[in-house]
KEZATOR-748236 format. One record per residue (C-alpha): x negated, y negated, z; residue number from 1; residue in three letters. Coordinates in steps of 0.5 Angstrom, whole numbers. Last residue first. Layout:
BEGIN
ATOM    east   north      up     n   res
ATOM       X       Y       Z   NUM   ala
...
***
This chain:
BEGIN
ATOM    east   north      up     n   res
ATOM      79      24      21   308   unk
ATOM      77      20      16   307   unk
ATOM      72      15      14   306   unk
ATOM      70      15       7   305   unk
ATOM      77      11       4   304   unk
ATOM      74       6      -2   303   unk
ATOM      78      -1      -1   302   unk
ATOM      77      -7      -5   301   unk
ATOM      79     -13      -6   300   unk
ATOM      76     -18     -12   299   unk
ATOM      76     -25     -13   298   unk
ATOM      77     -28     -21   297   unk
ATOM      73     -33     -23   296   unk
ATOM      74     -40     -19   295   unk
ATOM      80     -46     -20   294   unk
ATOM      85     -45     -26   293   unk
ATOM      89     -51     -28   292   unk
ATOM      95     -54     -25   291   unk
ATOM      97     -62     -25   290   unk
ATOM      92     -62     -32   289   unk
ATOM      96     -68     -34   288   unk
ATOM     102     -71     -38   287   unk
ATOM     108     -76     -37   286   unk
ATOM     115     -75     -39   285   unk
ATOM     119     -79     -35   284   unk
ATOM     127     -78     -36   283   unk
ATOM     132     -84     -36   282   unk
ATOM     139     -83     -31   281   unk
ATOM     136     -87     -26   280   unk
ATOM     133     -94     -30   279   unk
ATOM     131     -99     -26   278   unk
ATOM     130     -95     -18   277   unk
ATOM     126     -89     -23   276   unk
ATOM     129     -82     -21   275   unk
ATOM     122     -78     -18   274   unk
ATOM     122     -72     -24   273   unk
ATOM     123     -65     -23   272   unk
ATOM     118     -60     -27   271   unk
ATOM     118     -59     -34   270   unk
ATOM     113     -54     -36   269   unk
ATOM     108     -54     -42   268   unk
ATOM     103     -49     -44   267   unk
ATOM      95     -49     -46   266   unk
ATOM      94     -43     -50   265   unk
ATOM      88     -40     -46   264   unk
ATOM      80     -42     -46   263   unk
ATOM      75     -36     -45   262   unk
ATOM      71     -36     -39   261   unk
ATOM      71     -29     -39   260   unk
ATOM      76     -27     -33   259   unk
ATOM      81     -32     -38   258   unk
ATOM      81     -40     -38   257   unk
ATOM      87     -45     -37   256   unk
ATOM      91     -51     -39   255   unk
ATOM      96     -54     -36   254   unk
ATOM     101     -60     -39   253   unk
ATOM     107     -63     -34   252   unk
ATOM     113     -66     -37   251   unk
ATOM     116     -69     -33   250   unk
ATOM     125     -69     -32   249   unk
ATOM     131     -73     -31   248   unk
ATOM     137     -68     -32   247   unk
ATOM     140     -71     -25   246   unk
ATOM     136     -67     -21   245   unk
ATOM     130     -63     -25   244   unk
ATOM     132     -58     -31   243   unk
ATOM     126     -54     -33   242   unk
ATOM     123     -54     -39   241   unk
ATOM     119     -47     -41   240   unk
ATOM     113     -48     -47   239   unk
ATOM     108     -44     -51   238   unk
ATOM     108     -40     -46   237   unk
ATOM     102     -36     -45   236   unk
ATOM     105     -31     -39   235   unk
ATOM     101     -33     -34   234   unk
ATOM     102     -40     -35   233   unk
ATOM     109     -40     -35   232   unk
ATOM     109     -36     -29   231   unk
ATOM     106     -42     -25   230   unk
ATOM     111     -47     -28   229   unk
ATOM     116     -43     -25   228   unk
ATOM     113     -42     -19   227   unk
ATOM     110     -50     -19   226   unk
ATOM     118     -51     -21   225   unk
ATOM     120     -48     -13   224   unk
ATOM     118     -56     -10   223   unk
ATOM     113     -60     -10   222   unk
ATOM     115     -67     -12   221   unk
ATOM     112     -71     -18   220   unk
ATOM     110     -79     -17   219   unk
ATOM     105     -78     -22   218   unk
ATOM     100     -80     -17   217   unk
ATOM     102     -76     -12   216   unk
ATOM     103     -69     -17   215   unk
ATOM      95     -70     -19   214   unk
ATOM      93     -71     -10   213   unk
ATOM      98     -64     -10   212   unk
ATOM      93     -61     -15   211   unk
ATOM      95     -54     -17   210   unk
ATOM      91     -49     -18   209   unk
ATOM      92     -43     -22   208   unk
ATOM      87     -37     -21   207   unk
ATOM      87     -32     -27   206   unk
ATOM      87     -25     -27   205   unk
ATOM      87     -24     -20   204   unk
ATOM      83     -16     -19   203   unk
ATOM      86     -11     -14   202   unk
ATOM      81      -6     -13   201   unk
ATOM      82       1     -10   200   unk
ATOM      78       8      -9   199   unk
ATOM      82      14      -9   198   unk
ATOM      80      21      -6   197   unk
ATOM      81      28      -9   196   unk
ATOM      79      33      -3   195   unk
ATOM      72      34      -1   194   unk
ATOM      72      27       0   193   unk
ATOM      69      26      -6   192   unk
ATOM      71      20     -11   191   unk
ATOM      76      18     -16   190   unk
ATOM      78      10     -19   189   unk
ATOM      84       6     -19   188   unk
ATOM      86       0     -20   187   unk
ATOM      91      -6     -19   186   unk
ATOM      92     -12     -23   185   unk
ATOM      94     -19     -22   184   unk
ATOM      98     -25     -24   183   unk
ATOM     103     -21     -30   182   unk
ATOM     102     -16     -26   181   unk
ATOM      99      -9     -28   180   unk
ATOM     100      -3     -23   179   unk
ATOM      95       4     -23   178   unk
ATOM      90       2     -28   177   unk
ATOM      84       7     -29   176   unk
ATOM      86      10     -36   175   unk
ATOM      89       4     -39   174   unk
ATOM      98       3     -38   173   unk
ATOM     103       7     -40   172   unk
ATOM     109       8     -34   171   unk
ATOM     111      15     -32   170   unk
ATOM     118      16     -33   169   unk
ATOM     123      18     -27   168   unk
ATOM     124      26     -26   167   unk
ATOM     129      25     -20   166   unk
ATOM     127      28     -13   165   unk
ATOM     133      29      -7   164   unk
ATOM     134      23      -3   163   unk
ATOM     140      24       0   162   unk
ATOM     143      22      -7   161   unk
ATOM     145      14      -5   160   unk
ATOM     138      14      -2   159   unk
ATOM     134      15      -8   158   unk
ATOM     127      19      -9   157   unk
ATOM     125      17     -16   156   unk
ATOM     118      22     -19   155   unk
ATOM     112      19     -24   154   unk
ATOM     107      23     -27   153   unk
ATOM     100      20     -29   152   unk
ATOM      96      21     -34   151   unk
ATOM      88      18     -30   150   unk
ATOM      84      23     -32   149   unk
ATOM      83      25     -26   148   unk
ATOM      91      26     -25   147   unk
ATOM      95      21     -21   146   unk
ATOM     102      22     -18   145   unk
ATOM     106      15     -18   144   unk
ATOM     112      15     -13   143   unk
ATOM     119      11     -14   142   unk
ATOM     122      10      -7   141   unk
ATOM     129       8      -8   140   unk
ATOM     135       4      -3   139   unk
ATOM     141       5      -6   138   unk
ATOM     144      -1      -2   137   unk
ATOM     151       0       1   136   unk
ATOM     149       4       6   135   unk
ATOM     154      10       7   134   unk
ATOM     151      15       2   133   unk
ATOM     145      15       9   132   unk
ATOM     149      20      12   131   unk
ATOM     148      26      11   130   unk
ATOM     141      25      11   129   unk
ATOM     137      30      16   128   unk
ATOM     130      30      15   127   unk
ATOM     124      35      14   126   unk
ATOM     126      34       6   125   unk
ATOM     123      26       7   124   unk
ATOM     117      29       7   123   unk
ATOM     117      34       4   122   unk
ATOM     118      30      -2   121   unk
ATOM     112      25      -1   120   unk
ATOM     107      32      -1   119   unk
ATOM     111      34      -7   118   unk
ATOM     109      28     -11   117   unk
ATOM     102      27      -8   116   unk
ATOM      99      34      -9   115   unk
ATOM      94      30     -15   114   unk
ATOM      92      23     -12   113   unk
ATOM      97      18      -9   112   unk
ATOM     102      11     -11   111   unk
ATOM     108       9      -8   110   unk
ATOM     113       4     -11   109   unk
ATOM     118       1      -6   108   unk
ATOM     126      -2      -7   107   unk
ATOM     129      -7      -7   106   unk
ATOM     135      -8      -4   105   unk
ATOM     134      -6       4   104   unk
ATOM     137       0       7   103   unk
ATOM     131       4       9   102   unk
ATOM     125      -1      10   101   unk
ATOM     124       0      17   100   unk
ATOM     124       7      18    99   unk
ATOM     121       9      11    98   unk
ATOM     115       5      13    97   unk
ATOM     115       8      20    96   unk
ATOM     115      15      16    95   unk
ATOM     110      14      11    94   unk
ATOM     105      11      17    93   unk
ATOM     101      18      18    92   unk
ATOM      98      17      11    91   unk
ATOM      91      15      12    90   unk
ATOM      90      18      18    89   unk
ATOM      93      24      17    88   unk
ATOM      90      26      11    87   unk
ATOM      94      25       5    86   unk
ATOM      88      21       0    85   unk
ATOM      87      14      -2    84   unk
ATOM      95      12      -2    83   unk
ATOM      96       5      -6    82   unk
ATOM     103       2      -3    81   unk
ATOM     107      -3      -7    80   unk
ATOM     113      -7      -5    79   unk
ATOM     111      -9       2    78   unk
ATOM     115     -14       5    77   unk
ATOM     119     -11       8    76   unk
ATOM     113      -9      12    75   unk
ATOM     112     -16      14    74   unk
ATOM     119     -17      16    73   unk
ATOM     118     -10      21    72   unk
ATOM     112     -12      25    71   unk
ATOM     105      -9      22    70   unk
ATOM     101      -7      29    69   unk
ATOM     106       1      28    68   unk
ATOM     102       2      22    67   unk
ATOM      98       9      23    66   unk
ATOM      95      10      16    65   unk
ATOM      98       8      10    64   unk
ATOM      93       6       5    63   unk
ATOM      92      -1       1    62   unk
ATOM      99      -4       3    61   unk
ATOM     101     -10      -2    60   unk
ATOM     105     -15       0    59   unk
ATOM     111     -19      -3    58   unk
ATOM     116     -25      -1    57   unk
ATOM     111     -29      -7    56   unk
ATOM     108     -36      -5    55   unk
ATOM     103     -33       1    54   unk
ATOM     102     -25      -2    53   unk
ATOM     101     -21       4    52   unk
ATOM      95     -17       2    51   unk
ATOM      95     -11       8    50   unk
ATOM      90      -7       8    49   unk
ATOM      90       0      13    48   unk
ATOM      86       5      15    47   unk
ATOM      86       8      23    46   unk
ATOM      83       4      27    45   unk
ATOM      75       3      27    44   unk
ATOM      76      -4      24    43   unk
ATOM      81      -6      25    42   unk
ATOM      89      -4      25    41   unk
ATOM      93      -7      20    40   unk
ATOM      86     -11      17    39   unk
ATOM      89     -17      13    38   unk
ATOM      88     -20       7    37   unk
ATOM      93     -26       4    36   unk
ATOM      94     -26      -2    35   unk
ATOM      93     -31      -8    34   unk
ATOM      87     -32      -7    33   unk
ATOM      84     -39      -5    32   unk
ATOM      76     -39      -7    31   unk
ATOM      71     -43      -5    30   unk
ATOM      64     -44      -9    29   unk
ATOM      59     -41      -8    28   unk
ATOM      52     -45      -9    27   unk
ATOM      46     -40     -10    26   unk
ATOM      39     -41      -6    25   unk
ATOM      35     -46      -9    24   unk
ATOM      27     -44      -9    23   unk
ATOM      22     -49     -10    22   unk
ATOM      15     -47      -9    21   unk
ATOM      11     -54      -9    20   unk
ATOM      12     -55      -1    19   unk
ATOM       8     -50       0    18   unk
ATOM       2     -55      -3    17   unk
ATOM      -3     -52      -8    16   unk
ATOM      -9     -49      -9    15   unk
ATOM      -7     -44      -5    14   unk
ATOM      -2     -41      -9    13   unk
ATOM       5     -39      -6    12   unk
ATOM       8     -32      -9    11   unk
ATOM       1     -29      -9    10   unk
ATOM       0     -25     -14     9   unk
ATOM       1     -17     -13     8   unk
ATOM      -5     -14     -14     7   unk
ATOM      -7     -14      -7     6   unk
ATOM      -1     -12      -4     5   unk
ATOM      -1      -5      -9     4   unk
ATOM      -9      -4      -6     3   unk
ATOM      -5      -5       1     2   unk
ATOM       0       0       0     1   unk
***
């Protein structure tokens, strides 16, 4: 080691000062996801992740360990549930969250490795549901079952018919992918737990900002169009417009940029406009980048190694 130490040059030279030698360390700019990550258990609890998304009533559960720390209006908010593997503590909270969600409108999506779809029907086949007919939801749990070469089968399990298994239709999507929103998406990839394991990653497509100080200078009020005008933007829309109170409306132009960098189709969305105190009835129309991308995208991932 020493004649390798010897060879190497000399990362400061003595012929001239250290402070010669500049080294800048990297800036990391900040990044506002669109969820909320919180470990259900902490860190040597049983596995749990819990993306709460902040303006959607959603969230994502990444494994299904013990969730009894998760309240009831957060797990009525999960509407997806990503399922590394079926050992107990990983899985142990299924019944929890079919206790607290049963009856509610929506139903929940469930994804898992292979054994998975007859691993949730017994499940529910070890209880009684003679009477779950009565709820006047058809309360539905939709269950993935994915194979290492990434087809997938896909089963209904419905309240109103006690819960028996219904073949459903496996949705399409790239080898890997298990769920592709409009905002993010989802996916998978295999690892050697002695058993078929699930490692996930869940991936913004695009993150879209939008400036408060830029709406206050345009006199423009928050409200639910940024949702809709957000969704226009995902979407690629050439155009959506939006009613304001009274008919008045302002046009607000985006422009934004794919996980490459590159620029997207710039869309419009009206927003509600403020009612001018000399003209009420008369629209304002007026252009800015009010909402624009931020960061690249922020990745989350769970890989599932410690089990009992």
């Amino acid at each position: 080691m020493k004649g390798v130490a010897e060879s190497l040059p000399s990362p400061v030279s003595r012929d001239r000062p250290p402070a010669a030698v500049h080294c800048p360390l990297p800036t990391e700019v900040p990044v506002r996801l669109i969820f909320s990550p919180e470990l259900v258990n902490g860190p040597f609890g049983d596995p749990g992740l819990l993306l709460d998304f902040k303006f959607e009533r959603r969230a994502l559960l990444l494994d299904l360990g013990d969730v009894t720390a998760l309240p009831p209006k957060k797990l009525l908010r999960v509407s997806d549930v990503f399922v590394s593997h079926t050992h107990m503590d990983h899985f142990y909270g299924f019944d929890r969250l079919l206790r607290v969600c049963v009856g509610r409108e929506t139903g929940v999506r469930l994804y898992g490795p292979p054994g998975f779809l007859e691993q949730v029907e017994h499940k529910l086949a070890a209880y009684t549901w003679n009477l779950v007919e009565n709820y006047p939801v058809d309360f539905a749990i939709a269950v993935h079952e994915v194979a290492p070469d990434w087809s997938m089968r896909a089963a209904r399990f419905g309240c109103h018919r006690r819960f028996r298994r219904e073949p459903a239709a496996a949705p399409r999507l790239p080898p890997g992918v298990l769920l592709d929103d409009p905002a993010f998406s989802v996916r998978a990839e295999f690892l050697d737990h002695k058993t078929a394991c699930l490692a996930f990653a869940v991936e913004e497509k695009m993150h879209v900002n939008v400036w408060k100080n830029r709406l206050a200078e345009l006199g423009l009020p928050t409200g639910p169009w940024l949702k809709a005008l957000k969704d226009a933007v995902f979407a690629g829309a050439p155009k959506a417009r939006r009613s304001g109170h009274g008919g008045a409306t302002a046009t607000v132009r985006t422009s934004a940029r794919s996980r490459s960098g590159s620029s997207r189709q710039r869309c419009s969305g009206s927003c509600p406009a403020r009612r001018s105190p000399t003209s009420p009835t008369s629209s304002t129309t007026r252009r800015t980048r009010a909402a624009s991308p931020r960061s690249p995208p922020t990745r989350t991932s769970s890989s599932s190694s410690r089990c009992s």
